[in-house]
C-alpha positions in Angstrom: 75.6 97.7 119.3 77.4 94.6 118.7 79.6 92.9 121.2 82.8 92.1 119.9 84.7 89.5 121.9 87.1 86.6 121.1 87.5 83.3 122.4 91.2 82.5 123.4 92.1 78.9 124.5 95.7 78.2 125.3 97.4 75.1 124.2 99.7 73.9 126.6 101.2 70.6 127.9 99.0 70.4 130.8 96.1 70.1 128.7 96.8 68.9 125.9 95.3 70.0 122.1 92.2 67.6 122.6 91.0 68.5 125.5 91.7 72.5 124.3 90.0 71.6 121.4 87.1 70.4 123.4 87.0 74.0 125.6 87.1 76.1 122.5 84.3 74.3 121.5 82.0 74.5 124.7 82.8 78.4 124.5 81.5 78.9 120.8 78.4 77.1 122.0 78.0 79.3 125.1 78.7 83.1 123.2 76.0 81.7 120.5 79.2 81.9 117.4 77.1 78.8 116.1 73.9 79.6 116.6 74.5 82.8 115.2 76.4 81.3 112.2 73.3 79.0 111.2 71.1 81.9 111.0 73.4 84.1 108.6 73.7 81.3 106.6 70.7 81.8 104.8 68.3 84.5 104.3 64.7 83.8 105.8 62.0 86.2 105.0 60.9 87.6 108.5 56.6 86.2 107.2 58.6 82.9 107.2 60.8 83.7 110.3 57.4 83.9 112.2 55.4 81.2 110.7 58.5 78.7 111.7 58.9 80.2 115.1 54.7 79.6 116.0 55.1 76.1 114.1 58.0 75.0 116.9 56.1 76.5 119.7 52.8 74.7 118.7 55.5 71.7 118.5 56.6 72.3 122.1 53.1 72.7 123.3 51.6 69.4 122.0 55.0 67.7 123.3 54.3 69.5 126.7 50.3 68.0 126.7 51.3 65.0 125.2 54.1 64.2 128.3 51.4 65.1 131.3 48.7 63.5 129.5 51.0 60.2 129.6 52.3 60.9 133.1 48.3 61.2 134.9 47.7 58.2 133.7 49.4 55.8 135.6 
């Protein structure tokens, strides 16, 4: 079941539109509107939905290795 919410930000002199504009934006990045907008953009198979997600983890691992290996080092 989907959540349906919306993200109100009031404009007022206090403020100001810029730094509205800025708190509107922090909320769309914190409900996932543009996360979720990336992914519908598109339409990935789910065989290449997988192979891309082990690809980043393998990517995340080696970074992970790669930053101790540097760090015992010294």
């Amino acid at each position: 079941m989907a959540r349906e919410t919306s993200i109100q930000v009031r404009i007022d002199d206090k403020f100001g539109l810029e730094r509205s504009l800025k708190k509107f934006k922090r909320l769309c990045e914190s409900f996932g509107v543009i996360r979720e907008y990336r992914k519908r953009q598109e339409y990935k198979k789910p065989s290449i939905r997988l192979k891309e997600k082990s690809a980043s983890a393998e990517k995340r691992r080696k970074k992970t290795v790669a930053k101790y290996n540097r760090t015992s080092k010294i």
